[in-house]
BAFI-3210 file (N, C-alpha, C; in Angstrom, 3 decimals, decimal comma, padded with zeros to 6 digits):
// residues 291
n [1|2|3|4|5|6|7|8|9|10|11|12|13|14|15|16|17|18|19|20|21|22|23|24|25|26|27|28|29|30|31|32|33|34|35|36|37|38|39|40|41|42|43|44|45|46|47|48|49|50|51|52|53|54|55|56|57|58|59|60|61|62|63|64|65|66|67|68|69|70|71|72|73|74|75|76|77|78|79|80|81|82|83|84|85|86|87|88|89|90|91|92|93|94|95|96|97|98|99|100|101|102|103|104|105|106|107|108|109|110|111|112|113|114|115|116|117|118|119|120|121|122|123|124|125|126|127|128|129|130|131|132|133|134|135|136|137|138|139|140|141|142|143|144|145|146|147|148|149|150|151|152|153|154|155|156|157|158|159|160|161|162|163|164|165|166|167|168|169|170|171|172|173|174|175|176|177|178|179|180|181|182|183|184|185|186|187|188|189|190|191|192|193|194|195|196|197|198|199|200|201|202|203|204|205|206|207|208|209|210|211|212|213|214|215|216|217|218|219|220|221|222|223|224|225|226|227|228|229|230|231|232|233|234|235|236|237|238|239|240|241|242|243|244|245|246|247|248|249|250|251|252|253|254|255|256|257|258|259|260|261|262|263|264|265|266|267|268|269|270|271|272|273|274|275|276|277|278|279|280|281|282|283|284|285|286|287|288|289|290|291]
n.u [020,690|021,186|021,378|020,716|019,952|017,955|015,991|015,449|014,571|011,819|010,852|010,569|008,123|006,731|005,846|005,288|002,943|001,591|000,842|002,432|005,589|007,343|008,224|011,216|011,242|013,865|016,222|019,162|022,217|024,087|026,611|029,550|028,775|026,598|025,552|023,529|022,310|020,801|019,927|018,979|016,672|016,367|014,924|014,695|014,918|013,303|015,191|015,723|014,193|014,429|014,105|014,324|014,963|012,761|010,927|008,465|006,915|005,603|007,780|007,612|004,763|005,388|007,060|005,029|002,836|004,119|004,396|006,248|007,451|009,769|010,973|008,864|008,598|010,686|010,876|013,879|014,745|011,363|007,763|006,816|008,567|007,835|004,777|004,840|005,991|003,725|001,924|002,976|002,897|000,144|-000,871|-000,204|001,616|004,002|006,791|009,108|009,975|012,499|013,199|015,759|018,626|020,385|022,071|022,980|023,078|023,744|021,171|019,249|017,958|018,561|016,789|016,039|014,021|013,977|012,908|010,665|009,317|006,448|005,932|005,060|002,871|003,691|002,543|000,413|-001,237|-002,782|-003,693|-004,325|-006,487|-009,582|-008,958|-011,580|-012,394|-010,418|-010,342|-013,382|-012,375|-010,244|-012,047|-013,743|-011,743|-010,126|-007,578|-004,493|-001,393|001,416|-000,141|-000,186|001,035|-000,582|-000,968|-003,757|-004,710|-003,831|-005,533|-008,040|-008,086|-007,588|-009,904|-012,140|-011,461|-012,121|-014,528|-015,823|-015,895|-016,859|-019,784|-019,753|-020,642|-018,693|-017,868|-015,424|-013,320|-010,093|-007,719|-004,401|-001,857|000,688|003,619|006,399|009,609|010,217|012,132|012,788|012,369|012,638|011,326|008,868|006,453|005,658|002,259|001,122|-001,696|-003,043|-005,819|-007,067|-009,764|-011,697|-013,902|-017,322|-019,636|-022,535|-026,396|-026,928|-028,396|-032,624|-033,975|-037,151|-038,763|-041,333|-043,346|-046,420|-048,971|-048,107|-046,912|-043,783|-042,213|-043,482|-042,511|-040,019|-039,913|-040,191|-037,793|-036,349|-033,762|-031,932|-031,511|-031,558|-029,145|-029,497|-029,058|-030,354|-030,709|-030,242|-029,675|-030,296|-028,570|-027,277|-025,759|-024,557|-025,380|-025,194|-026,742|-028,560|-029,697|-031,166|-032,741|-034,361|-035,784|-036,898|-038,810|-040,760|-041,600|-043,073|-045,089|-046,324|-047,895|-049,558|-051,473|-052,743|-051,772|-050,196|-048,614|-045,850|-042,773|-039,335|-038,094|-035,642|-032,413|-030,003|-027,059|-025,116|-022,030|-021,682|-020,309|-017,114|-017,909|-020,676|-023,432|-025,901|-029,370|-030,962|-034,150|-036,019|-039,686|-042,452|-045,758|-047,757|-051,010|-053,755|-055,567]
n.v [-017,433|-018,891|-021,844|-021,939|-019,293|-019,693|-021,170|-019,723|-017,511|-018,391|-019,395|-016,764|-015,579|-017,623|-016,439|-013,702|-014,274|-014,766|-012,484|-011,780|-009,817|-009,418|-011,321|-014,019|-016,718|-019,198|-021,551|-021,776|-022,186|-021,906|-022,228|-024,104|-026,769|-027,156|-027,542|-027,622|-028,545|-026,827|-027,610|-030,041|-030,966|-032,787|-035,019|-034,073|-034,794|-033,363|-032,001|-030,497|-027,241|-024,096|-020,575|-017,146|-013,986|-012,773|-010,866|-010,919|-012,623|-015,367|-018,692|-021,822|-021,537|-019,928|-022,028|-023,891|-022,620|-022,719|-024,984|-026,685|-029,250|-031,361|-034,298|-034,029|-035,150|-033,164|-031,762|-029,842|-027,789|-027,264|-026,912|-027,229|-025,530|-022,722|-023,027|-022,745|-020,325|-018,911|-019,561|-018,286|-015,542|-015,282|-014,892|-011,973|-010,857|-010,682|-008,652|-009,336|-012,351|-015,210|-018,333|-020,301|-023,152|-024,455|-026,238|-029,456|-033,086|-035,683|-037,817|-035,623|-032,061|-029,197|-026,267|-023,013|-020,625|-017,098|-014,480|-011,193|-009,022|-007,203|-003,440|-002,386|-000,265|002,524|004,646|007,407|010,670|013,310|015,598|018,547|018,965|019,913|019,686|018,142|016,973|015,447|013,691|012,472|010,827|009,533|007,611|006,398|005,070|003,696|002,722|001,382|000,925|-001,068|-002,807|-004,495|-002,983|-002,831|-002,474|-002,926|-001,940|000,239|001,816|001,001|002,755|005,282|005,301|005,644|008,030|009,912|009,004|010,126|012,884|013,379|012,331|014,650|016,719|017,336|016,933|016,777|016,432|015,334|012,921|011,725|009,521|009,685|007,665|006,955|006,262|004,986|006,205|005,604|003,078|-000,147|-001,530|-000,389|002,064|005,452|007,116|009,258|010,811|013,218|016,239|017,233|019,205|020,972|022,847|023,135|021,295|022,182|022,182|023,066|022,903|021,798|019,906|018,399|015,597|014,351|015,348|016,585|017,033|017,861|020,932|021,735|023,099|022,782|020,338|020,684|021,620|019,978|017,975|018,510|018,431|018,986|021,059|023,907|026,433|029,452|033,083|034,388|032,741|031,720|030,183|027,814|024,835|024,307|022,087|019,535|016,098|012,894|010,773|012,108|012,881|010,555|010,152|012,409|011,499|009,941|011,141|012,988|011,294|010,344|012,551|012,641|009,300|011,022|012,148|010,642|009,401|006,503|004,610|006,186|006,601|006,984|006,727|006,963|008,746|011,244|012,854|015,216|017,350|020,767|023,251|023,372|023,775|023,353|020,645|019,668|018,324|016,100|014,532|011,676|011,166|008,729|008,743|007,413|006,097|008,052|007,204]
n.w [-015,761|-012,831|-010,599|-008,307|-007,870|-009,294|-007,819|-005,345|-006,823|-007,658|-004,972|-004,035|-005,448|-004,520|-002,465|-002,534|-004,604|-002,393|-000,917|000,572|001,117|002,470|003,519|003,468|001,897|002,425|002,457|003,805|003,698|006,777|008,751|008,076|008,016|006,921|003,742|000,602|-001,961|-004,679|-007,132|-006,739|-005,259|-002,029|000,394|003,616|007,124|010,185|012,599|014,559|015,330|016,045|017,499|016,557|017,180|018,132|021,176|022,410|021,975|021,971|021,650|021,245|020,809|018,403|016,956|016,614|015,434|012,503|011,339|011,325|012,676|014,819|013,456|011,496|007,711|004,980|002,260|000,637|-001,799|-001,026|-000,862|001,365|003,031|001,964|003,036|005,441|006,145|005,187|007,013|009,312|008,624|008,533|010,704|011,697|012,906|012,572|011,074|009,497|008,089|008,031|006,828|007,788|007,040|009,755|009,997|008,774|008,812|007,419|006,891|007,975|009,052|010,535|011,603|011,746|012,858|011,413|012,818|012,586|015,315|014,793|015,224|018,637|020,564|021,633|022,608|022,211|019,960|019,558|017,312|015,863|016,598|019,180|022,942|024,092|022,047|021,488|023,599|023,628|021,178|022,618|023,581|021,554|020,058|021,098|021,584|023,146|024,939|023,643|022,296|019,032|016,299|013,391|009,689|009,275|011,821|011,651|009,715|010,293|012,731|011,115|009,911|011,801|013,362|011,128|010,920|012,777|012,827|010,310|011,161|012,063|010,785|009,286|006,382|004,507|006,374|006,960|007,699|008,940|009,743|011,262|012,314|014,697|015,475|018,547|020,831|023,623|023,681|022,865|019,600|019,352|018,692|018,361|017,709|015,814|015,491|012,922|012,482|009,763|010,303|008,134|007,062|007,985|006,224|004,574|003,732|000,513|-000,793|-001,377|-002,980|-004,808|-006,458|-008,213|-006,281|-005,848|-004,763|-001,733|-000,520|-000,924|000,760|003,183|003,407|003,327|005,812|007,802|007,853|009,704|010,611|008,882|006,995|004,950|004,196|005,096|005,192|007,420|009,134|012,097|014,458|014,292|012,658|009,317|008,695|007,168|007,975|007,784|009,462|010,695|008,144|007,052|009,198|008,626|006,407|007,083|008,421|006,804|005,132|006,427|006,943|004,404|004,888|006,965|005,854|004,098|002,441|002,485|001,211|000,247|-000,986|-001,159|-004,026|-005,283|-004,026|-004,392|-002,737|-003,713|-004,225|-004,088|-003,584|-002,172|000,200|000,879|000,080|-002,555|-002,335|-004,188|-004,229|-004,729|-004,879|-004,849|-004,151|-004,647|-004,205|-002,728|-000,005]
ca.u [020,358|021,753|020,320|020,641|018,991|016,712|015,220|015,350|013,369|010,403|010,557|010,352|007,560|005,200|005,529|004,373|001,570|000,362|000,898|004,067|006,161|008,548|009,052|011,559|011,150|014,941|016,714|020,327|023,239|024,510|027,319|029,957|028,367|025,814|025,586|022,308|022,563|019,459|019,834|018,450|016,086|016,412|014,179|015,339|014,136|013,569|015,710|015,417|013,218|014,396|013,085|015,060|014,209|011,769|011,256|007,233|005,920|005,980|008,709|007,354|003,651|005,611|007,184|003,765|001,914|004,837|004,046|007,877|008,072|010,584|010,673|008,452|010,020|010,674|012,066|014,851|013,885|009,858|006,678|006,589|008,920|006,898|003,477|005,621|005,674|002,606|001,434|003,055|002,818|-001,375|-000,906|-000,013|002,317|005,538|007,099|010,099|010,141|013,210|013,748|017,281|018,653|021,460|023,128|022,759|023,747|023,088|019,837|018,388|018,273|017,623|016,070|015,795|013,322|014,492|011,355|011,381|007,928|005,787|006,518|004,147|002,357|003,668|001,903|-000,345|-001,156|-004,000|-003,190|-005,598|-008,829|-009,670|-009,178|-013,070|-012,743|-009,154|-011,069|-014,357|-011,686|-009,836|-012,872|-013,793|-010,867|-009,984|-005,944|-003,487|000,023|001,255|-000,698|001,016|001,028|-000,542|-001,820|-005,409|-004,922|-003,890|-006,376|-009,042|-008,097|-007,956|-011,493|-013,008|-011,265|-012,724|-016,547|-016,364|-016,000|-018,026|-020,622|-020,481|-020,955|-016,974|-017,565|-014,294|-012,456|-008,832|-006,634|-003,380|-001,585|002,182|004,238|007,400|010,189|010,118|013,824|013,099|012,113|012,918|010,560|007,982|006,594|004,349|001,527|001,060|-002,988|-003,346|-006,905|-007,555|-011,449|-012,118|-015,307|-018,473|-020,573|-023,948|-026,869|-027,363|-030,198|-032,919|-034,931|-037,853|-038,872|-042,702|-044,248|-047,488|-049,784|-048,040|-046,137|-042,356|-042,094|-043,740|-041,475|-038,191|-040,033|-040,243|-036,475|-035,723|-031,910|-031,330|-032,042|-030,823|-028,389|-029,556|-028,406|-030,871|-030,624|-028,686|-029,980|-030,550|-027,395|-028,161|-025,052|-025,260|-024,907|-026,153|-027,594|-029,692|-030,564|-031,578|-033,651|-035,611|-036,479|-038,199|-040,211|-040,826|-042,708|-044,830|-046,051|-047,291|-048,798|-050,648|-052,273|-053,424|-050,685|-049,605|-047,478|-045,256|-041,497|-038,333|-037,433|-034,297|-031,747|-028,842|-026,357|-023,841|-020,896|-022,571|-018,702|-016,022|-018,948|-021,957|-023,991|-027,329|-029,937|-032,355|-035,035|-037,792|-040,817|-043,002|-046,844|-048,627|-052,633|-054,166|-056,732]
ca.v [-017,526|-020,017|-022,882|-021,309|-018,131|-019,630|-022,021|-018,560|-016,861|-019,096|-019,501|-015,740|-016,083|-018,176|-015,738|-012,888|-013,643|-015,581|-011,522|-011,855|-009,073|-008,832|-012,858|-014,512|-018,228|-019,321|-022,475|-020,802|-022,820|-020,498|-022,046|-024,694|-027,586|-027,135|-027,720|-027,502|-028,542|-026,096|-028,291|-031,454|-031,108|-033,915|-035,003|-034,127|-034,912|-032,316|-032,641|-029,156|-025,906|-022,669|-019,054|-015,870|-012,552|-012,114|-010,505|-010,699|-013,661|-017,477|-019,484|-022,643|-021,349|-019,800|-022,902|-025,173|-022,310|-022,574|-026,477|-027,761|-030,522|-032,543|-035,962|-034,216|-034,835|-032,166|-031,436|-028,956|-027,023|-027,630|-026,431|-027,083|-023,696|-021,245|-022,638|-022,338|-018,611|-018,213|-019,886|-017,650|-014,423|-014,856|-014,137|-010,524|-010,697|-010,522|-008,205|-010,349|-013,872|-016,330|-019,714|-020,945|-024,478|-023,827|-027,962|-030,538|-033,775|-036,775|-036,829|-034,303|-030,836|-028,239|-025,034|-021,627|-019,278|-015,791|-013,457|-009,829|-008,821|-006,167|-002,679|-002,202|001,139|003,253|006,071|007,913|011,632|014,237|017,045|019,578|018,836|020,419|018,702|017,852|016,275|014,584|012,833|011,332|010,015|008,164|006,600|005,749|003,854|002,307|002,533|000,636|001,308|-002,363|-003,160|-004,575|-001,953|-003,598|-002,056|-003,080|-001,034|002,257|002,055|001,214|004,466|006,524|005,746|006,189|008,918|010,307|009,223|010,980|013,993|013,475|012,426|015,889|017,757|017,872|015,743|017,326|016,249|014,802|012,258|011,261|008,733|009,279|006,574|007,570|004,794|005,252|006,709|005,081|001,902|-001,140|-002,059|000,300|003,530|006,626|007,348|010,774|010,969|014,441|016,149|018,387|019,105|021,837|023,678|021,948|021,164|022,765|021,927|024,482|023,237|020,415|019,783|017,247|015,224|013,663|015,606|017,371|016,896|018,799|021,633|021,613|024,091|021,934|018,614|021,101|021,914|018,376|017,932|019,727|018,522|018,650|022,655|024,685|027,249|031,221|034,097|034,851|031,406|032,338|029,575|026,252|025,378|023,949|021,677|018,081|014,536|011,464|010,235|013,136|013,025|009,555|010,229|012,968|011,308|009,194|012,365|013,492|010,420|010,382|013,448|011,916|008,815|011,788|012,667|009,588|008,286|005,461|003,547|007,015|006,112|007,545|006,308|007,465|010,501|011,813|013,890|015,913|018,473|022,291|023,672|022,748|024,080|023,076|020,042|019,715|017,349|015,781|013,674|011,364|010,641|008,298|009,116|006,940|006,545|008,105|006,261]
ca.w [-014,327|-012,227|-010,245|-006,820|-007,639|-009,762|-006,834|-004,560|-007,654|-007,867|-003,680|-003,711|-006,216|-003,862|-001,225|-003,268|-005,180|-001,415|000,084|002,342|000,318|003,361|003,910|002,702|001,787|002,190|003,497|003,248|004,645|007,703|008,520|007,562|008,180|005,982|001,974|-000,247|-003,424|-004,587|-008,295|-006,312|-004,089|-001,431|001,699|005,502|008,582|010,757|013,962|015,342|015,578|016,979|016,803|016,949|017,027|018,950|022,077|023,205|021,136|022,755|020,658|021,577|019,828|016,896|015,801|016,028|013,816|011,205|011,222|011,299|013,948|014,756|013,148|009,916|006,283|004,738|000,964|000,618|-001,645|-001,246|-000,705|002,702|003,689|002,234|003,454|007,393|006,079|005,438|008,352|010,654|008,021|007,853|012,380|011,593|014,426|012,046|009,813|008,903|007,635|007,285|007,853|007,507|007,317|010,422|010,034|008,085|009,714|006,771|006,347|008,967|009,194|011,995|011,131|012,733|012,364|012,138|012,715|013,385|015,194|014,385|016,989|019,604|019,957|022,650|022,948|020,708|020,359|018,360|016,684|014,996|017,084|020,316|023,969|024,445|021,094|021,976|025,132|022,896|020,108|022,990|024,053|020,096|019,228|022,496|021,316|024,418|025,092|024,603|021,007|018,027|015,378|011,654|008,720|009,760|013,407|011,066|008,655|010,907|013,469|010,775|009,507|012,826|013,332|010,220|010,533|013,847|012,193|008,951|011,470|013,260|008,915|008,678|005,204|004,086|007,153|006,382|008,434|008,563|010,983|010,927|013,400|014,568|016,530|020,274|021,114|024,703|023,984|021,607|018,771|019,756|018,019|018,627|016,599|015,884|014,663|012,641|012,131|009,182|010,282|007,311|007,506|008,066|005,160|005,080|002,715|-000,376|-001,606|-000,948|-004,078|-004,539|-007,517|-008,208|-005,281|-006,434|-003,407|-000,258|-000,883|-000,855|001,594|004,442|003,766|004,202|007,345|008,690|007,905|010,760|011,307|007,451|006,845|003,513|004,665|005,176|005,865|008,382|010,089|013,220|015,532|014,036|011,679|008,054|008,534|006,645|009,435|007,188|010,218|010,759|006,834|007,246|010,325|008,426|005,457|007,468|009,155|005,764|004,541|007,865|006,091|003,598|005,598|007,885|004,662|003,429|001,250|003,056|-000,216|-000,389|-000,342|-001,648|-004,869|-005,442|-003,537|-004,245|-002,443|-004,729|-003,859|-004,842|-003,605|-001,007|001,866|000,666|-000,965|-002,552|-001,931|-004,600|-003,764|-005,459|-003,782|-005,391|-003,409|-004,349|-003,851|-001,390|001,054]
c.u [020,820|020,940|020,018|019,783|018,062|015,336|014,964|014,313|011,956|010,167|009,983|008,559|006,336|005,126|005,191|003,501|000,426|000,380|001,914|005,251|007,340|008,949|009,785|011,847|012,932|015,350|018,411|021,043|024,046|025,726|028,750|029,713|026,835|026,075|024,212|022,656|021,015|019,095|018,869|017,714|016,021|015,252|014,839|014,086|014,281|013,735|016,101|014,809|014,093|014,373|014,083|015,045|013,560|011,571|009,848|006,786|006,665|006,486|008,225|005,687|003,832|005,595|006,128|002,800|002,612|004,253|005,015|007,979|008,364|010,165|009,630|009,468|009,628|011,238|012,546|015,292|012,042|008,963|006,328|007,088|008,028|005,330|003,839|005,523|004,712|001,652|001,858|002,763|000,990|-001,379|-001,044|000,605|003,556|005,328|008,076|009,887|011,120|013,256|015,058|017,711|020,676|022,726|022,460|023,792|022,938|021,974|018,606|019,222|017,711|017,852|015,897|014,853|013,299|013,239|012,089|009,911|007,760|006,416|004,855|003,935|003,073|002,998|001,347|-001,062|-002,274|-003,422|-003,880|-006,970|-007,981|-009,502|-010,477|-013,056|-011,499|-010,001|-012,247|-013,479|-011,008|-010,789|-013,500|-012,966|-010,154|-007,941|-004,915|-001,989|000,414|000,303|-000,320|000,066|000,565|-001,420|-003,132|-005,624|-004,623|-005,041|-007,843|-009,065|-008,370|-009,189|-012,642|-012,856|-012,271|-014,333|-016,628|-016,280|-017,280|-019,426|-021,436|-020,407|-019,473|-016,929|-016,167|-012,717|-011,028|-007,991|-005,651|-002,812|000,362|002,877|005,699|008,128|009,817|010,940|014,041|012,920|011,864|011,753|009,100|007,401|005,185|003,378|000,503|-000,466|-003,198|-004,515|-006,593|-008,891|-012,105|-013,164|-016,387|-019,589|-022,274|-024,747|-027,263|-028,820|-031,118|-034,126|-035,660|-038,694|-040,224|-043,800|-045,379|-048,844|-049,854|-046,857|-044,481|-041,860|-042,073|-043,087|-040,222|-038,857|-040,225|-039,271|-036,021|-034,374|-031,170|-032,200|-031,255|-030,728|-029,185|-028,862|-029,313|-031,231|-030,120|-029,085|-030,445|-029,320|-028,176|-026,915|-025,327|-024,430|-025,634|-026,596|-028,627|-030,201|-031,340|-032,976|-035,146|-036,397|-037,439|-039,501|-040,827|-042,138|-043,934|-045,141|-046,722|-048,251|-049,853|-051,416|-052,973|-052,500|-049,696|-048,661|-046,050|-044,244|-040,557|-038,084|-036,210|-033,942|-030,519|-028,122|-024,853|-022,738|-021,654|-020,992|-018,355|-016,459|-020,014|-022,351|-025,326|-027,967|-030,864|-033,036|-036,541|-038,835|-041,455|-044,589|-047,422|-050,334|-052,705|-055,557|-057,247]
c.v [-018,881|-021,178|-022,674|-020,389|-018,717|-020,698|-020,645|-017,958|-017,624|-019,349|-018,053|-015,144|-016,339|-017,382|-014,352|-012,772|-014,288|-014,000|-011,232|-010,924|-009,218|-009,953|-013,204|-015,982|-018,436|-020,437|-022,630|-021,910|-021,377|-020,839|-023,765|-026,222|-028,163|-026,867|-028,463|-027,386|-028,255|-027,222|-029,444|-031,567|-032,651|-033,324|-035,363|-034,425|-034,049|-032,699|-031,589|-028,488|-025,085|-021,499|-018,345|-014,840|-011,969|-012,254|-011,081|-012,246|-014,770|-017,909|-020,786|-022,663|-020,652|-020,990|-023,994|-024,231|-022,344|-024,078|-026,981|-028,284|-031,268|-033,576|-035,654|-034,568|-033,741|-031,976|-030,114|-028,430|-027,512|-026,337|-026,531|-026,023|-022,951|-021,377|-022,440|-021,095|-018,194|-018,188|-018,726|-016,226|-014,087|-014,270|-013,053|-010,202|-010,279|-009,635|-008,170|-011,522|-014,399|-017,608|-020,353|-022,334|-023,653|-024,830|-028,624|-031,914|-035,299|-036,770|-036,057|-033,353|-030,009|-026,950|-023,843|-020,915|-018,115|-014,775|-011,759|-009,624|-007,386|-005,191|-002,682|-000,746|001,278|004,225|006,141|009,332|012,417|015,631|017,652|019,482|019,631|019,232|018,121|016,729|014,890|013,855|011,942|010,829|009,121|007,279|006,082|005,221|003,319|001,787|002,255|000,835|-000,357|-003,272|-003,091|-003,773|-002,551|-002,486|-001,910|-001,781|000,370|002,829|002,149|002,945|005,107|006,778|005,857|007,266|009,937|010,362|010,131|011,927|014,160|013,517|013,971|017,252|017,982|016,350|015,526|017,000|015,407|014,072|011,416|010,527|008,430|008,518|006,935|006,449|005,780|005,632|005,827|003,633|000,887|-001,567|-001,683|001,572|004,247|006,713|008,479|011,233|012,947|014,894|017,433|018,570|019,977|022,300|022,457|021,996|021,465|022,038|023,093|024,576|021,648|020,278|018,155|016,811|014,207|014,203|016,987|017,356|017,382|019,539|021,275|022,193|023,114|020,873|019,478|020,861|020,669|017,340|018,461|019,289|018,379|020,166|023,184|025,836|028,606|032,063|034,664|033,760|031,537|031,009|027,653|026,283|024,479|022,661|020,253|016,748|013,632|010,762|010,798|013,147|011,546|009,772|010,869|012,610|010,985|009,960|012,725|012,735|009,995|010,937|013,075|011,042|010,186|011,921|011,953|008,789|007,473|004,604|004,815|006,788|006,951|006,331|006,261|008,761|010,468|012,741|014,266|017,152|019,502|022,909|023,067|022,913|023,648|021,726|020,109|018,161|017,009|014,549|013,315|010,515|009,729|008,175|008,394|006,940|006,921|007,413|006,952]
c.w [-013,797|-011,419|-009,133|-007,505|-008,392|-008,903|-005,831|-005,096|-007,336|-005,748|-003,378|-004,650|-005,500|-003,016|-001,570|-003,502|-003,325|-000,437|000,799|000,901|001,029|003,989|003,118|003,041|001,496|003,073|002,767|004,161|005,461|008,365|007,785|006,745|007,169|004,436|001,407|-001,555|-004,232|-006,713|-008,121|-005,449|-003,247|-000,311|003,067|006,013|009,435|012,080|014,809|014,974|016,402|016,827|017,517|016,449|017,569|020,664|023,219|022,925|021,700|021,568|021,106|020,317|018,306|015,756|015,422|015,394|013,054|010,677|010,560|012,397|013,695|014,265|011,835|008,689|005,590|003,050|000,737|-001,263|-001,668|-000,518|000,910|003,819|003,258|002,478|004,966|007,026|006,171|005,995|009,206|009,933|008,233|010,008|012,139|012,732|014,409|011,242|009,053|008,724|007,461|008,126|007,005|008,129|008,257|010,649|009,430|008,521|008,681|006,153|007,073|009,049|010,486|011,227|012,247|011,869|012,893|011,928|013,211|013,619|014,907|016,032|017,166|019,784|021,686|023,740|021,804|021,524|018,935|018,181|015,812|015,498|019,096|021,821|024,005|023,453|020,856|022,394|024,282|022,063|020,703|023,300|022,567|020,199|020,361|021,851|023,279|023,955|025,193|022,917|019,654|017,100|013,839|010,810|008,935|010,844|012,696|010,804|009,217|012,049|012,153|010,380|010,565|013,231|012,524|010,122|011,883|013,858|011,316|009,831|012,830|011,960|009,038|007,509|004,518|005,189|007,022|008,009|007,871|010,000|010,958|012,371|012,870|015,927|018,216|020,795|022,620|025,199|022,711|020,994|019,222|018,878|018,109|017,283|016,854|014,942|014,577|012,036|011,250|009,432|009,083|007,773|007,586|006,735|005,683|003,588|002,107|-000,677|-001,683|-002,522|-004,395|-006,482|-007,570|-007,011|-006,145|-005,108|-002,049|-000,968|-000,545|000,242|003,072|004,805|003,548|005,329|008,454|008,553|008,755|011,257|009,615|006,721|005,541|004,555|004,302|005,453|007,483|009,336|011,191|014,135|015,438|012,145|010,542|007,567|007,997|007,353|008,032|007,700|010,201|009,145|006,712|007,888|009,228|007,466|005,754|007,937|007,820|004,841|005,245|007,464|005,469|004,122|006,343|006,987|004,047|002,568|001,949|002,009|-000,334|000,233|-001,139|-002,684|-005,172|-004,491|-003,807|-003,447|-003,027|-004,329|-004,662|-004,953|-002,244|000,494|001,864|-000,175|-001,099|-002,820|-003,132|-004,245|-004,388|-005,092|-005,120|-004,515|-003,405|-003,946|-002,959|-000,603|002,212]
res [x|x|x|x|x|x|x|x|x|x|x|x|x|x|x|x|x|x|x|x|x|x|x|x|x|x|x|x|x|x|x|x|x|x|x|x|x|x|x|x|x|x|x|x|x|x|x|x|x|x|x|x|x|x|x|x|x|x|x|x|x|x|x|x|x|x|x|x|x|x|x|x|x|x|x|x|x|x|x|x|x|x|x|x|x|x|x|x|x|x|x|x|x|x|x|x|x|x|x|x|x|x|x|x|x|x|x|x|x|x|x|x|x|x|x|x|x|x|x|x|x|x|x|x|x|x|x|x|x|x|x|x|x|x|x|x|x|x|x|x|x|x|x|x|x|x|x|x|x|x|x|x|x|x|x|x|x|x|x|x|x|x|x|x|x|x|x|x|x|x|x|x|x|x|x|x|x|x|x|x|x|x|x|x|x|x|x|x|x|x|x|x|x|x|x|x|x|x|x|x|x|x|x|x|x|x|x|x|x|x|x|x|x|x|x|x|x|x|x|x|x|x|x|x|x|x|x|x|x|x|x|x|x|x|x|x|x|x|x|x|x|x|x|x|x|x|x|x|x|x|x|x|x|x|x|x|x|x|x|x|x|x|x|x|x|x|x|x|x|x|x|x|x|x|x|x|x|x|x|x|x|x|x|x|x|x|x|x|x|x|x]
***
């Protein structure tokens, strides 16, 4: 390996394990006037800044978060390019990185930084859910025409997406968020949110563990938004919300308090997959004295 690539290697190196997969730490001679002898690192003075690439983002506030200003010293190769990367890489504003030495003039250098920004969302669109349910998901995730596009902004839609299902018994509910360029407009791109909703999960079966004191029967019946599925149910569904199972535990243990057992709490619960429609519920009371 040579002495050039092997100063490139270990530059490429710090900008890895620090996250930046898609920066590259480089101070490349661009064109004649420039010569880097990558064997020797020497110290410049930095006697320019200038940013290119980008279209939206203030070049003036790029180059004072990289933290290269004029009149710093600088060593060629050093540690001081790839923490400018990962100064402007930790923004989340880019999804290119270089900085290139563009002259060398004795002992100062001027530098460009070539960025490419992140696209901006265009539009965005639902697919597999109903209009009614379109209309509450734009008002959940509050998505703008005009909002840079990151990993975070996917990942987060899709899991709101998602609880706003789960939280209506679609536990099984599936999303996907495919982004597609903009044909009408530069560094932009649609994002095409797709709903699998599957069936709605019902509860099979609610089973209770340490209760000897009120029948079983009566603490389903004071679950009343957390029901085991029938056939002859037609009018109150048996579907499973983990809000609503929350809620009733709590009705459940008022039972008990009405009765006298004021100490009686849930020890432990589980909820387990029965099949791909249904889960079952166990639950362990601990009662406690009564008073």
């Amino acid at each position: 390996m040579n002495i050039r690539k092997k100063y490139s290697y270990i530059f490429l190196l710090i900008c890895l394990f620090a996250g930046k997969s898609f920066a590259q730490v480089s101070v490349i001679g661009a064109g004649p006037d420039v010569s880097i002898d990558y064997s020797n690192p020497k110290e410049y003075e930095i006697a320019g800044v200038t940013v290119s690439g980008v279209q939206f983002l203030d070049e003036k506030v790029l180059i004072t978060l990289s933290g290269l200003n004029v009149g710093d010293k600088v060593m060629v190769p050093g540690d001081k390019i790839a923490k400018a990367i990962e100064n402007l890489w930790k923004q989340g504003l880019l999804s290119d990185i270089r900085i290139v030495a563009t002259r060398i003039v004795e002992n100062k250098i001027f530098l460009e930084l070539r960025l490419q920004e992140r696209p901006r969302l265009s539009k965005f669109a639902f697919e597999g859910v109903t209009k009614s349910e379109a209309d509450k998901l734009r008002e959940k995730i509050k998505l703008v025409s005009g909002k840079i596009i990151t990993e975070n902004l996917v990942q987060t839609t899709e899991n709101e997406v998602k609880k706003y299902f789960v939280d209506k018994g679609f536990l099984n509910a599936s999303v996907k968020i495919d982004l597609k360029n903009e044909p009408n407009l530069a560094n932009s791109q649609m994002l095409n949110i797709v709903v699998d909703k599957k069936k709605k999960v019902k509860v099979n079966s609610i089973v209770f563990e340490g209760v000897t004191q009120i029948s079983e029967a009566k603490l389903r019946r004071k679950m009343k938004d957390t029901k085991v599925k029938h056939f002859y149910r037609l009018f109150s569904t048996s579907k499973f919300i983990e809000d609503s199972y929350e809620t009733d535990k709590e009705k459940m243990l008022a039972e008990f308090r009405k009765e006298g057992f004021r100490d009686a709490k849930v020890v432990s619960d589980s909820v387990s997959v029965h099949d791909e429609k249904s889960v079952d519920i166990a639950i362990k009371i601990s009662e406690g004295s009564k008073y």
